[in-house]
C-alpha positions in Angstrom: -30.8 13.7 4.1 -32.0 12.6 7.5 -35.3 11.5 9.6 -36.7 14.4 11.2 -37.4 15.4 14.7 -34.5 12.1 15.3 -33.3 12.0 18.8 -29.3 11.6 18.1 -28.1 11.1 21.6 -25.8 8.6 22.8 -26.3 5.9 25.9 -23.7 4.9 27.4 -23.5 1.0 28.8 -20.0 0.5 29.7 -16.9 2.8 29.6 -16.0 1.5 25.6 -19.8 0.8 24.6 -23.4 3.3 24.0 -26.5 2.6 22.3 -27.9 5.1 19.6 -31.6 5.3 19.9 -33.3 4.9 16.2 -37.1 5.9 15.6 -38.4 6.4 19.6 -36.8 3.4 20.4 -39.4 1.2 17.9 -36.6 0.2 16.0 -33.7 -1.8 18.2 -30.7 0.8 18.7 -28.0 1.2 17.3 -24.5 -0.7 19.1 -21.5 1.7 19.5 -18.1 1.2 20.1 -15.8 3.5 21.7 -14.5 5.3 24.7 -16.4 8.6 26.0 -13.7 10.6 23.9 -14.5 8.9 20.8 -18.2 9.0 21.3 -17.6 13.1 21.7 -16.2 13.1 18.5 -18.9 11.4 16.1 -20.5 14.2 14.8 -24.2 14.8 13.8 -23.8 14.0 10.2 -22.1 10.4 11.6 -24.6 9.8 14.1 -27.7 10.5 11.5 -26.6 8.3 8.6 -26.3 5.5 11.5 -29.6 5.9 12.2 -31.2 6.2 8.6 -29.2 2.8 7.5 -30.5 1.4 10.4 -34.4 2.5 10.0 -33.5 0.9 6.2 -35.9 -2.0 4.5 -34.7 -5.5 5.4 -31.7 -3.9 8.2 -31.7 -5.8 11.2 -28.6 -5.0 12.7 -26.0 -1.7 12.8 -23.0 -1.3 14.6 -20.7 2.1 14.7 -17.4 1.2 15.4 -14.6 3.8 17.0 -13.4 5.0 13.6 -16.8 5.7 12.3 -17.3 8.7 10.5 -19.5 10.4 7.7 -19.7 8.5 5.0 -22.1 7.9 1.7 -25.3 6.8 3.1 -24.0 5.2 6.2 -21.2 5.9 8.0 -17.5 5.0 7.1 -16.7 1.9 10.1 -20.1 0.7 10.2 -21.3 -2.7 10.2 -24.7 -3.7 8.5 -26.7 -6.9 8.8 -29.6 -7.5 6.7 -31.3 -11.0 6.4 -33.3 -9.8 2.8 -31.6 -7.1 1.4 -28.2 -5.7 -0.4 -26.6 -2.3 0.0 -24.3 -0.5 -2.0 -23.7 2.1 0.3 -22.1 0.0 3.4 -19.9 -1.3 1.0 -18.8 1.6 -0.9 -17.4 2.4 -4.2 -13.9 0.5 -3.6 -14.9 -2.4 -3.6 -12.6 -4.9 -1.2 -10.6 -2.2 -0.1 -8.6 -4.2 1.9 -5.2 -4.7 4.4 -2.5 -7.1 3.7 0.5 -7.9 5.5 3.8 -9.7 4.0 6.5 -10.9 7.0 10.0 -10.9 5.6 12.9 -13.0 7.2 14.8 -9.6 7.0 15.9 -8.5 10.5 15.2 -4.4 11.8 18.8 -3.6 11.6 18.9 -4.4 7.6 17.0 -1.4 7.0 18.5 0.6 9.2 20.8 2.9 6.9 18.3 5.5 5.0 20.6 4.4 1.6 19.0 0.7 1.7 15.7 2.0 2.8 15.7 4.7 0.0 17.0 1.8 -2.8 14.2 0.1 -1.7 11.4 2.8 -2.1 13.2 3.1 -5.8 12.8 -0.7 -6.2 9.2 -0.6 -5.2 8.1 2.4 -7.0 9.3 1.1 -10.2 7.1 -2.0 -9.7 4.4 -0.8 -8.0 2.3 2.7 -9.2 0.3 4.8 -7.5 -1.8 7.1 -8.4 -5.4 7.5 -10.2 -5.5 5.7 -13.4 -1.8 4.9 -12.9 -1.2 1.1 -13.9 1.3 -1.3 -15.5 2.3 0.9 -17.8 3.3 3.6 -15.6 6.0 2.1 -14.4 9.3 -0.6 -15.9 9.0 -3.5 -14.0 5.3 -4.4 -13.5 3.8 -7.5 -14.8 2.0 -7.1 -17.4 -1.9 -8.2 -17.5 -3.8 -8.9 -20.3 -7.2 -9.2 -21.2 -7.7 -13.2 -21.3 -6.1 -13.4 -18.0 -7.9 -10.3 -16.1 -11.3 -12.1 -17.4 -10.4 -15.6 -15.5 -8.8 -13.7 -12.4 -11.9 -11.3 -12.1 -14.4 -14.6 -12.7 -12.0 -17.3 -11.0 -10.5 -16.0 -8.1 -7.1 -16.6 -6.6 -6.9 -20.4 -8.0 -3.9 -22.2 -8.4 -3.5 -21.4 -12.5 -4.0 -17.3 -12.1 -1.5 -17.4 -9.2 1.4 -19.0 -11.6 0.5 -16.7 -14.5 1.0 -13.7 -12.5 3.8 -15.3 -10.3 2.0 -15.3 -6.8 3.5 -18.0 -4.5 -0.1 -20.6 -4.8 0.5 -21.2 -1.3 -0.4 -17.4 -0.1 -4.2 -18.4 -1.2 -4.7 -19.8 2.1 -3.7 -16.5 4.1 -6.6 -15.0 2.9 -10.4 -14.5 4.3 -11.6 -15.2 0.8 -9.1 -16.3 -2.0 -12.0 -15.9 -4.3 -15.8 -14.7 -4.8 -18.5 -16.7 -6.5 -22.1 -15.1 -7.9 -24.9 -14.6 -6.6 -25.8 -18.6 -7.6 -22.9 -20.0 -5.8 -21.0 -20.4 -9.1 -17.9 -18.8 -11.2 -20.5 -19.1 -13.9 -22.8 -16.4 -13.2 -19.6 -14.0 -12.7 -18.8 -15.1 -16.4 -22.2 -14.4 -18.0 -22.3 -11.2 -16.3 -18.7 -10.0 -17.3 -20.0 -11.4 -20.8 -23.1 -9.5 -20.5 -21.3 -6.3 -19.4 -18.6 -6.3 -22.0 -20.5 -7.5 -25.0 -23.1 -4.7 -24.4 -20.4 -2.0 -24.5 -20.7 -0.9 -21.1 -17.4 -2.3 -20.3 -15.3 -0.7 -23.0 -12.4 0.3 -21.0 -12.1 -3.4 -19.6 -8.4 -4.2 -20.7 -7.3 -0.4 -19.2 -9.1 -1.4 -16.0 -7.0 -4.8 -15.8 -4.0 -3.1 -16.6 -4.2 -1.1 -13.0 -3.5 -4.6 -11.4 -0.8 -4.7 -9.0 -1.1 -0.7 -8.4 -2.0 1.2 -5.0 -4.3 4.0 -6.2 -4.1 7.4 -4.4 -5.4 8.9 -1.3 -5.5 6.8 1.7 -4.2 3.5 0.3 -0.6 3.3 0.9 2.4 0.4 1.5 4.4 0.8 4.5 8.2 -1.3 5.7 7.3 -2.0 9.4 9.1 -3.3 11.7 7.4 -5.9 14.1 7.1 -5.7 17.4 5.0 -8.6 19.5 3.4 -7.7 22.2 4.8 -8.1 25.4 8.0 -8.0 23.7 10.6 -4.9 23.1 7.6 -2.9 24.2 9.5 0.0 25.4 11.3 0.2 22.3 8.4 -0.2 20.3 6.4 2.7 22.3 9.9 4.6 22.5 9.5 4.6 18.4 6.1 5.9 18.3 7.0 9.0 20.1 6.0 7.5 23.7 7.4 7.1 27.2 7.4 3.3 28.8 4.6 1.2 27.5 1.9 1.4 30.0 -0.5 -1.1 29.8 1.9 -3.7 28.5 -0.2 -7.3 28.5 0.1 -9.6 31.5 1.5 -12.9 31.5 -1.2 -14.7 30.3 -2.1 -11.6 27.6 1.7 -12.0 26.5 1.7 -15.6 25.8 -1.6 -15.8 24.0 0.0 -12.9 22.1 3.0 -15.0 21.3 0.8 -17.9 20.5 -1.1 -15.6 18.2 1.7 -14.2 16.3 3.8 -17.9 15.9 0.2 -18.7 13.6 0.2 -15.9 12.1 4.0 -16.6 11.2 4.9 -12.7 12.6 8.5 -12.5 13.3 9.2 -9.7 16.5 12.4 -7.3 15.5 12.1 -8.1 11.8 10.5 -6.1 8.5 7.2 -6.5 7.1 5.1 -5.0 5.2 2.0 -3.2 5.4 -0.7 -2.5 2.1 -3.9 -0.8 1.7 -5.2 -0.5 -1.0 -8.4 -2.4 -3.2 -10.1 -3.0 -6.6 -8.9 0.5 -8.0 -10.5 1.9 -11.2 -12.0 -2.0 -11.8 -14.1 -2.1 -8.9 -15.0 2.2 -9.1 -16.5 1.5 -12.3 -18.8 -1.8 -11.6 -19.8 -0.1 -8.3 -20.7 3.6 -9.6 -22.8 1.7 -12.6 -24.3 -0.4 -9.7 -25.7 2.8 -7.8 -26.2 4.6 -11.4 -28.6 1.6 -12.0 -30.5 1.3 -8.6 -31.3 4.7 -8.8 -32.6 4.9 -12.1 -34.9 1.6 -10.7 -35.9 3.4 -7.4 -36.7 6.6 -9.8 -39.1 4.6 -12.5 -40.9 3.1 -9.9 -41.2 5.7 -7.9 -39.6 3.6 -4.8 -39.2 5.9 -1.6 -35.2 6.2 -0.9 -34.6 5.4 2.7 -34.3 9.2 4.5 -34.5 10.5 1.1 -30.9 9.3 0.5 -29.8 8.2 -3.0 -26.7 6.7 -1.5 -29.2 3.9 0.5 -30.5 2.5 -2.6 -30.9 -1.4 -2.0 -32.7 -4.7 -4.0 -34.3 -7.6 -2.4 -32.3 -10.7 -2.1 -33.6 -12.9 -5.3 -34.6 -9.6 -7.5 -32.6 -9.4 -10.5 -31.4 -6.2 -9.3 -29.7 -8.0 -6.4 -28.8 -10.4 -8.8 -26.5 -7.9 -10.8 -24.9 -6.5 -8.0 -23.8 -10.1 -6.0 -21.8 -10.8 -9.5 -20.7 -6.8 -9.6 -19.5 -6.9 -6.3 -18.1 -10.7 -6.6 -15.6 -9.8 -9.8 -14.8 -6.3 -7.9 -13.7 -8.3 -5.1 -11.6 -11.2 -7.0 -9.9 -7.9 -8.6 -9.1 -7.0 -5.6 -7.6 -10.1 -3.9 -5.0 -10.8 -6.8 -4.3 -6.5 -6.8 -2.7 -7.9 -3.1 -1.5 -10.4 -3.7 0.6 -9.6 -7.1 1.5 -6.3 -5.3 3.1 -8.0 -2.6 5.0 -10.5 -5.0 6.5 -7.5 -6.8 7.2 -6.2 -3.2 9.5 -9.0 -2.0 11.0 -9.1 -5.3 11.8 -5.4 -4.8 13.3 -6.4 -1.1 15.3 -9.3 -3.3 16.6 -6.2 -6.0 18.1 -4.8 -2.9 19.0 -7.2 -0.3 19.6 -10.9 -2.3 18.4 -13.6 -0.7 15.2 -12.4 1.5 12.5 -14.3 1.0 8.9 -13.3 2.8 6.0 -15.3 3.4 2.0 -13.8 3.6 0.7 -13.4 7.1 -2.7 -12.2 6.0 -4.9 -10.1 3.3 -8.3 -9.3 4.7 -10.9 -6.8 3.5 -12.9 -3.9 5.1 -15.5 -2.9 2.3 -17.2 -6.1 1.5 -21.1 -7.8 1.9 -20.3 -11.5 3.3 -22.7 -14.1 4.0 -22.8 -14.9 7.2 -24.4 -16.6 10.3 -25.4 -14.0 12.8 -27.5 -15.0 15.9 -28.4 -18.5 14.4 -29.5 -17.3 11.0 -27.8 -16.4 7.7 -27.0 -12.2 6.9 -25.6 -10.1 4.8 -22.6 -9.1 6.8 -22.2 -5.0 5.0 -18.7 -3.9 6.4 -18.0 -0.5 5.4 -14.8 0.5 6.7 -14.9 -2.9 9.2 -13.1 -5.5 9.5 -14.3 -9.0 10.3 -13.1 -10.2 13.8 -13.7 -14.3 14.4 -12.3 -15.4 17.5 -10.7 -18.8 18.3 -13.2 -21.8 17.6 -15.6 -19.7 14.9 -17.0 -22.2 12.7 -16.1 -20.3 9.6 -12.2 -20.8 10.4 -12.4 -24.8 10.9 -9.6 -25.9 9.0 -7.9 -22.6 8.2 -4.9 -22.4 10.1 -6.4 -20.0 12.7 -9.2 -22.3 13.9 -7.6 -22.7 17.3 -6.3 -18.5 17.5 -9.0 -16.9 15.2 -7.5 -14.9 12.3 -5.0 -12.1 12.0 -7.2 -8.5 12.3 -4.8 -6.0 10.3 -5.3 -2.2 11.8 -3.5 0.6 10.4 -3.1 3.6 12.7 -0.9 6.0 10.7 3.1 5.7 10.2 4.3 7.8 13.3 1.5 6.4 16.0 2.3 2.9 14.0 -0.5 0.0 13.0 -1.9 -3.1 15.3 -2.1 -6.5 14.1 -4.6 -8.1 16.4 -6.9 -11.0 17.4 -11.0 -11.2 18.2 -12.2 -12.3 21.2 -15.2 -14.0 21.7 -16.9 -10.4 22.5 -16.5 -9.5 18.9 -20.1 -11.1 18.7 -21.1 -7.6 20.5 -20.5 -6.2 16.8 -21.7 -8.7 14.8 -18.0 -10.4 14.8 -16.5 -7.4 13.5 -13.9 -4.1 14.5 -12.8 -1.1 13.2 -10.7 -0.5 9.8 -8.1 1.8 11.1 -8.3 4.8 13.0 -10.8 6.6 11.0 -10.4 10.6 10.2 -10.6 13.2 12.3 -10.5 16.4 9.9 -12.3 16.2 6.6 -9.8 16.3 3.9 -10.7 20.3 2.9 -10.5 20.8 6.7 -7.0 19.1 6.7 -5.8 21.0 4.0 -6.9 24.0 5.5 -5.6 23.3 9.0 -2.4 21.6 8.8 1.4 22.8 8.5 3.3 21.1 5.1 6.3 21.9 7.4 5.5 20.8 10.4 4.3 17.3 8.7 7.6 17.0 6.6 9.5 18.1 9.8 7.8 15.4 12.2 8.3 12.3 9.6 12.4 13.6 9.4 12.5 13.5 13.0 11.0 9.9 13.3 13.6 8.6 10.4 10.5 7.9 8.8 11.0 8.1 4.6 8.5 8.7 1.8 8.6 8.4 -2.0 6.7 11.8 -1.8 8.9 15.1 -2.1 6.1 16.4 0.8 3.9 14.2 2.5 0.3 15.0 1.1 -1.3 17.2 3.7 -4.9 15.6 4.0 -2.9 12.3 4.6 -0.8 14.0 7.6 -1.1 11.7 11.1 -3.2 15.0 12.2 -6.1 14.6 10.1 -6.8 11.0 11.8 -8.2 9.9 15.5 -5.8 8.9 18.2 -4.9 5.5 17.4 -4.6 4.8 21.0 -7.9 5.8 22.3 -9.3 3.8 19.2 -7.1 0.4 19.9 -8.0 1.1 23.9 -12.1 0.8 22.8 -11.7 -2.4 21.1 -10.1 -3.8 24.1 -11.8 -2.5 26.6 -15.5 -3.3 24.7 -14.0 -6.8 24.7 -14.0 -7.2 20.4 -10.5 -7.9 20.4 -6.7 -8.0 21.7 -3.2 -7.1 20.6 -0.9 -9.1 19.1 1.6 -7.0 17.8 2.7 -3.1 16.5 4.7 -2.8 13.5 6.5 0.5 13.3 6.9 2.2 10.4 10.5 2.9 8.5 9.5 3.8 4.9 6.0 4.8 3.2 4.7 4.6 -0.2 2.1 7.1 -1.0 0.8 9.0 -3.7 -0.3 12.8 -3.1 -3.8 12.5 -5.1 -7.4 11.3 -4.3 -8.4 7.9 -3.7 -10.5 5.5 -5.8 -13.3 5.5 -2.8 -14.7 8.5 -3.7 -17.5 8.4 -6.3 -16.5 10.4 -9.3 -20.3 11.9 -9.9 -20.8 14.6 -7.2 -24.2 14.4 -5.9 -26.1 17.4 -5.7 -27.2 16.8 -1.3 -22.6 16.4 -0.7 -22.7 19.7 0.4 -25.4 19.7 2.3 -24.4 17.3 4.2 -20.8 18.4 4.7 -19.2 15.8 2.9 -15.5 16.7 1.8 -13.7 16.2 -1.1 -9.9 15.5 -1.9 -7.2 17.9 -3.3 -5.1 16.0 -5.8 -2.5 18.9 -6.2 0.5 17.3 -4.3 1.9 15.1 -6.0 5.7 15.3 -5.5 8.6 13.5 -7.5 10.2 10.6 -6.0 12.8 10.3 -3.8 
């Protein structure tokens, strides 16, 4: 679906930043990020659903960040701001999808020997499932979740009571951007009358299976990774010499280095010990609240003969104080507190795997922050919906929303994951991150289309370059549409948030072990829409799954 006759070129205004032109230049442009090799690399497709979502009702703000690519409606990495309206689409169909990242007090050299990395995978595995529809009862030592509980966690939030029940540490709350969501009112109330509303008409009647995939990665691109840490500044020819480089050029000055230092003592990052890396969201939960959400919008846009923005199903919205809008705040609110205790209980079951194997550790939460998410926030001096579809929120050192957090004087922890063999960046705004509506980039973004991938790549080859790294999986192969090849060079990506000024480096963390799962991911919709093809959306193979290891 796209605007015709739509001028698609890109201007560039610095060596990491462009502006997209939208309708003639009637419309303000759309912001890019990215160096002159990543611009190259946004395709058509990309570039059109930018400028559809940003020609959208009530949009007053988009942003393309340097892992953007085509997406459902807009583009995966963009950032929306809308002062009026709610979007689906730029928040997608995982709801929360989010990064978290657990420091261990477990030096590098403890995992060294593959038999106590490979004890460890068994460990985690047998807490922790993956896969679609996999959940506690996949697996022997998951907690198990029932349906009294998953109501208050989904309505309540991370509070002190869910925490005990499920065993979370109470104090980990506080390492996250939001420990819980509220409705569209303000209140935990609405999110109960709606979850009421939902399940007492029978359109939640697989509620207690839903709650059961709590604690559980999913498939696809969600994954947990054993990093080790490196700050920056620090060991960085060791840690470049680990991701397959030379000497680290570009290693941060004095000043860079100590801010980096200062950065990672907040954060409570440890250099030359474990950690450990998760992505993953509000799995089957959040899939089915979001899918009725666009199932509903539709139907609305359809009886009322509303014109879709470009033609585009997937750009269905509702006015802020519709009941429409209404439905979909609380949706997204209970998709979201899913999500945060899915983190945090899977990295409670992770350091009690580490404790299976190595008695004694004990880990602490750095951070768990989300990249598929509508926040309310102040942009420019006036409240917005903040859409981050594949973003992630970047407030610098003296935002107002992190007084009295304990990153008010460094600005939060901004988790990046690359892939396991270029490693992941955990890193810090700067006050530039206004440029892009105080956000950055989710990860790397991909390169090949999953098919494309599939098609392309050597099973070999991948297996091969993992063995040579020491790198382990709980896969027999490593799923091929997964493969570091089918994703953008991390470096070029890291380089255009630094050099557009969004952000800095605080640290890599190096990956020793992976936990995947060979099949699709919960992020994409389960109803193919008739225009996919047309516009060259991809889907996923889910034939790989291998048996541990």
């Amino acid at each position: 679906m796209t605007s015709e006759n739509e001028d698609l070129r890109l201007i560039p205004t610095g060596e990491a930043t462009a502006l997209l032109p939208v309708a003639g230049g009637r419309l303000p442009p759309v912001r890019v990020i990215g160096t002159a090799a990543i611009r190259a690399a946004m395709d058509e497709v990309c570039l059109q659903q930018a400028v559809n979502a940003r020609a959208a009702p009530g949009v007053a703000d988009l942003v393309l960040n340097p892992d953007a690519h085509r997406g459902y409606g807009a583009p995966v990495g963009c950032v929306l701001a809308s002062p009026s309206h709610i979007y689906p689409g730029p928040v997608g169909v995982d709801i929360k999808c989010s990064m978290s990242l657990l420091q261990l007090d477990l030096p590098a050299r403890e995992v060294q020997d593959q038999a106590v990395r490979r004890a460890l995978i068994r460990e985690i595995v047998q807490r922790v499932p993956t896969g679609p529809g996999k959940g506690q009862r996949s697996v022997r030592k998951a907690r198990r979740v029932g349906e009294a509980l998953g109501a208050e966690l989904v309505t309540e939030g991370a509070t002190a009571r869910v925490c005990a029940a499920l065993g979370i540490p109470a104090e980990w709350a506080a390492r996250c951007e939001d420990w819980r969501h509220l409705g569209h009112d303000g209140t935990a109330d609405a999110l109960r009358a709606r979850l009421d509303e939902l399940r007492a008409g029978g359109r939640f009647a697989q509620f207690g299976d839903k709650i059961g995939q709590l604690g559980s990665y999913g498939g696809g691109n969600h994954f947990g990774e054993c990093e080790v840490v490196h700050v920056a500044g620090r060991g960085a020819d060791e840690a470049s010499a680990a991701r397959g480089g030379g000497s680290a050029d570009g290693a941060p000055s004095g000043d860079a280095g100590a801010r980096a230092e200062r950065a990672a003592a907040a954060f409570g990052l440890r250099h030359g010990h474990v950690a450990f890396l998760s992505h993953c969201g509000s799995r089957g939960f959040g899939h089915d609240l979001a899918q009725r959400e666009f199932r509903e919008m539709r139907e609305h846009f359809e009886r009322w003969h509303v014109p879709l923005p470009a033609g585009d199903p997937h750009l269905v919205y509702a006015p802020l104080g519709t009941p429409e809008a209404d439905r979909y705040l609380d949706d997204m609110a209970m998709g979201a507190n899913f999500a945060t205790l899915n983190h945090l209980l899977i990295n409670t079951l992770v350091l009690e795997a580490f404790a299976a194997v190595l008695p004694g550790v004990t880990g602490r939460l750095v951070y768990f922050i989300s990249h598929n998410i509508a926040r309310l926030e102040q942009l420019g001096g006036r409240p917005m919906w903040v859409h981050r579809k594949g973003a992630t929120r970047a407030f610098p050192a003296g935002h107002p929303e992190l007084a009295g957090t304990p990153f008010a004087d460094t600005g939060h922890p901004i988790l990046l994951p690359g892939n396991p063999q270029a490693g992941s960046a955990v890193m810090v705004a700067d006050p530039g991150a206004a440029l892009a509506c105080y956000s950055v980039n989710h990860g790397a973004g991909r390169a090949l289309g999953r098919r494309q991938a599939m098609r392309q790549l050597d099973q070999e080859a991948i297996d091969r370059s993992f063995a040579e790294r020491d790198i382990l999986t709980n896969t027999r192969v490593y799923p091929r549409d997964e493969a570091p090849a089918a994703y953008k060079d991390f470096e070029e990506v890291l380089r255009s948030v630094k050099l557009a000024g969004l952000a800095s480096e605080v640290a890599r963390l190096d990956a020793r072990f992976v936990i995947k799962d060979g099949a699709p991911a919960d992020d994409k919709p389960a109803a193919r829409a008739a225009g996919e093809a047309s516009r060259g959306i991809v889907g996923t193979a889910g034939s790989r799954r291998g048996s541990r290891r």
